[in-house]
C-alpha positions in Angstrom: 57.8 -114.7 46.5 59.2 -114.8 50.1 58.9 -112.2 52.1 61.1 -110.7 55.2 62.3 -108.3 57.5 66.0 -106.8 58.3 65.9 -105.5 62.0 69.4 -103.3 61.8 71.4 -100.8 63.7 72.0 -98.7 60.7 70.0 -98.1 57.7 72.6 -97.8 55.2 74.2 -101.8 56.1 70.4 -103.2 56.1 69.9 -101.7 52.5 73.0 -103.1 51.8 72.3 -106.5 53.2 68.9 -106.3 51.3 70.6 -105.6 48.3 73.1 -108.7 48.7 70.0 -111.2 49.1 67.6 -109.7 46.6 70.2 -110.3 44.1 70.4 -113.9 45.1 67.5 -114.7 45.9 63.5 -114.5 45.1 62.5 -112.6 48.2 61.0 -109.2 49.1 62.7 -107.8 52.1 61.8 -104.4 54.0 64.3 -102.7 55.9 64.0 -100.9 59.4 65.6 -99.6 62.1 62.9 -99.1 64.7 61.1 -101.9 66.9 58.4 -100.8 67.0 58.0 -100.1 62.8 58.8 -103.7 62.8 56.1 -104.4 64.5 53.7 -102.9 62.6 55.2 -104.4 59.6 55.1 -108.3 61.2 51.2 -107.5 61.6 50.8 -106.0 58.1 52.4 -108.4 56.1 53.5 -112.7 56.3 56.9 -112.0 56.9 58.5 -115.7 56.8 61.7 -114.4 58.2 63.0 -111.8 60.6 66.9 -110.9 60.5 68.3 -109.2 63.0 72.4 -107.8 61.8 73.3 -105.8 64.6 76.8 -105.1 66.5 75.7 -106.2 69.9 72.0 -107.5 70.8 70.4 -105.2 73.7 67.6 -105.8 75.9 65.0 -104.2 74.1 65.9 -106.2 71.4 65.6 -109.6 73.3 62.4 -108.1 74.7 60.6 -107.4 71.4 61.8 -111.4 69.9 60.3 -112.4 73.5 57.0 -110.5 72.8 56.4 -111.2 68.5 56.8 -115.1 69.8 53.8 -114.6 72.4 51.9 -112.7 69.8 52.1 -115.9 67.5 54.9 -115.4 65.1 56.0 -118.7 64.7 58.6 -118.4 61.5 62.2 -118.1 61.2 64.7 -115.5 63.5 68.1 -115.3 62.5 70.4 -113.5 64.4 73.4 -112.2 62.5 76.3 -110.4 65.0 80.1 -109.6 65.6 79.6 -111.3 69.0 80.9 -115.1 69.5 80.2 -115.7 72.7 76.9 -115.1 74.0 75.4 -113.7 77.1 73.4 -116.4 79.4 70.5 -114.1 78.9 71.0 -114.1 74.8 71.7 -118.0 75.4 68.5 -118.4 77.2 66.1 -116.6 74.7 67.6 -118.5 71.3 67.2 -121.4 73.4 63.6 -120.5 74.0 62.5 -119.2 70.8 64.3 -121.3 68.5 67.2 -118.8 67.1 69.7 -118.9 65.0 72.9 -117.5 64.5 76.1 -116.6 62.3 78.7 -114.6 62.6 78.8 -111.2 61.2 80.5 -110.3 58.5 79.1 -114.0 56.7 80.6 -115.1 53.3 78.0 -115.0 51.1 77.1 -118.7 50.0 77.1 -119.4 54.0 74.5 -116.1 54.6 72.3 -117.3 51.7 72.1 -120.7 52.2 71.4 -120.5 55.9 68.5 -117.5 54.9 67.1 -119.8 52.0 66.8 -122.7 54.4 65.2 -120.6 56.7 62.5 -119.0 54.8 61.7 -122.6 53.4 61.8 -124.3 56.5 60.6 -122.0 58.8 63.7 -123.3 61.5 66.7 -125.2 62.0 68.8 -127.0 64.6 70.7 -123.8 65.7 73.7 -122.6 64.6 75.6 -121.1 67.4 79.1 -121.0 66.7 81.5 -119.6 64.1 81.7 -122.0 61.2 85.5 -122.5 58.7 85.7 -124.0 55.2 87.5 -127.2 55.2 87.5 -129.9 53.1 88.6 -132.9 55.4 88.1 -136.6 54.0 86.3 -138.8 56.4 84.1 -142.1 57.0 80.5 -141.9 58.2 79.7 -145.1 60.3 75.6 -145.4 61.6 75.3 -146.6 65.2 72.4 -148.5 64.8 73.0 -150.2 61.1 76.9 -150.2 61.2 77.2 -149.2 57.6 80.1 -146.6 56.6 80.3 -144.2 54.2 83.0 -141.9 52.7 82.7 -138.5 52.6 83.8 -135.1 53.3 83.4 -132.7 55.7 83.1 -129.1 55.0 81.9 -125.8 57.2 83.4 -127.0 60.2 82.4 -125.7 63.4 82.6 -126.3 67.7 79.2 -127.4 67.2 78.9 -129.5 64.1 79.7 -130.4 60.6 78.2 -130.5 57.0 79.1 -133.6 55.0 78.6 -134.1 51.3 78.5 -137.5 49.5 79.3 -139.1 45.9 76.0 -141.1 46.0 73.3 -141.3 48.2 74.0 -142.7 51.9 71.1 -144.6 53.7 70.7 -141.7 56.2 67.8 -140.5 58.4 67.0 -136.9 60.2 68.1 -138.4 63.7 70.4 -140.9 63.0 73.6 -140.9 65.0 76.6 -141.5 63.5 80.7 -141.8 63.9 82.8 -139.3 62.1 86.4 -140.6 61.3 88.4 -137.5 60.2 91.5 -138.2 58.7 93.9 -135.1 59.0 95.9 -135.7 56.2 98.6 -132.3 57.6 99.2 -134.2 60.2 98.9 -138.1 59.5 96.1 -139.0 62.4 92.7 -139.9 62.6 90.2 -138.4 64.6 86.5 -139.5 65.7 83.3 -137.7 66.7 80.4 -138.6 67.8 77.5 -136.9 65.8 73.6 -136.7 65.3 72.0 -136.5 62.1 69.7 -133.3 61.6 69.2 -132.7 57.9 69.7 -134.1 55.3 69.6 -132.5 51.2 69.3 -134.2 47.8 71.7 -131.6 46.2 74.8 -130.2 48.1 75.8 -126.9 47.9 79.5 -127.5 47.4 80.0 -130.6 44.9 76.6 -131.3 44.0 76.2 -134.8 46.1 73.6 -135.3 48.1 74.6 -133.7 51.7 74.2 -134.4 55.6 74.0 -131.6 58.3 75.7 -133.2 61.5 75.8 -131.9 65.4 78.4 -133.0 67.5 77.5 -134.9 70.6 79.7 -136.4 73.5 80.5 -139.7 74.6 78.2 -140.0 77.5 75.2 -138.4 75.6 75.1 -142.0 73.2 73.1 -144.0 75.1 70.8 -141.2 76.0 70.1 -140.8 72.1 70.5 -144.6 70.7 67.4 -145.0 73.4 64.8 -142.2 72.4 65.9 -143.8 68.4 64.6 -147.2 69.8 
């Protein structure tokens, strides 16, 4: 069974977050409200995630992440607040210490997924921007290969995209790609540039096998098609 921590302002919403996952998922999780009783609890036990659901992150907060990293605690940190935009300071240690981050409150499929992923996978390409639910048809094109495939887009955010697929597209971790959205309110196309960086079997929406996609811009292309070559 999976074990981690909630790191919360008030007891009361971590027991209720614990209680949300625990019912979802097969993991353990202790609850606290003090540093340093985190702390003790990241030495006692192999904690494979830390959560942090807090109103507004402070500096003795960004302190303590800054100083389990140096001590070796190399798993997952997810950072779940009301805040959207970020602090340079904030910016700089999820940057650092390889973050991630939702929005607070997070529908429940989005807060599980992105917790399940993590305690599997230790870390993610970071999520730092509010995500929506769409459900946008659209054609993935590969740079490199030039093959298209259709799919649709779903969890739509400033920063990137998760696609799902009717069968299996010949995709790679890393490949970039062309996104051709077609809005059908409003009878246009649009295009984006993305990059590839994971990829499932199963999707969690229709079943098909999915993509995760970050958005990149036009001048950052060449800079990527040459560390693929």
């Amino acid at each position: 069974m999976y074990q981690m921590l909630i790191q919360g302002d008030e007891k009361e919403a971590a027991i209720q977050l614990r209680d949300r996952l625990v019912s979802l998922l097969p993991v353990e999780i202790i609850c606290s409200v003090d540093l340093n009783e985190s702390l003790q609890w990241l030495k006692q036990k192999p904690l494979q995630l830390v959560l942090f659901q807090v109103e507004k992150f402070h500096q003795d907060q960004l302190d303590w992440i800054r100083g389990i990293r140096q001590l070796g605690y190399d798993n997952g940190i997810l950072l779940s607040t009301q805040e959207l935009q970020l602090s340079e300071d904030i910016q700089n240690v999820v940057n650092r210490h390889r973050l991630n981050f939702i929005h607070h409150p997070a529908r429940d499929k989005n807060l599980v997924g992105l917790v399940k992923k993590l305690l599997i996978m230790r870390s993610l390409p970071q999520q730092r921007f509010q995500r929506f639910l769409t459900r946008e048809k659209a054609q993935m094109e590969t740079y490199l290969s030039g093959k298209t495939w259709t799919t649709h887009m779903y969890n739509l955010s400033e920063g990137g995209a998760y696609c799902e697929f009717e069968a299996k597209p010949q995709l790679e971790t890393g490949d970039l790609v062309r996104l051709k959205v077609h809005l059908d309110d409003v009878e246009k196309q649009h295009s984006v540039n993305a990059k590839v960086v994971w990829l499932t079997k199963k999707g969690h929406i229709k079943g098909g096998p999915g993509a995760g996609v970050m958005f990149i811009k036009n001048s950052e292309i060449y800079q990527h098609l040459m560390e693929k070559m």
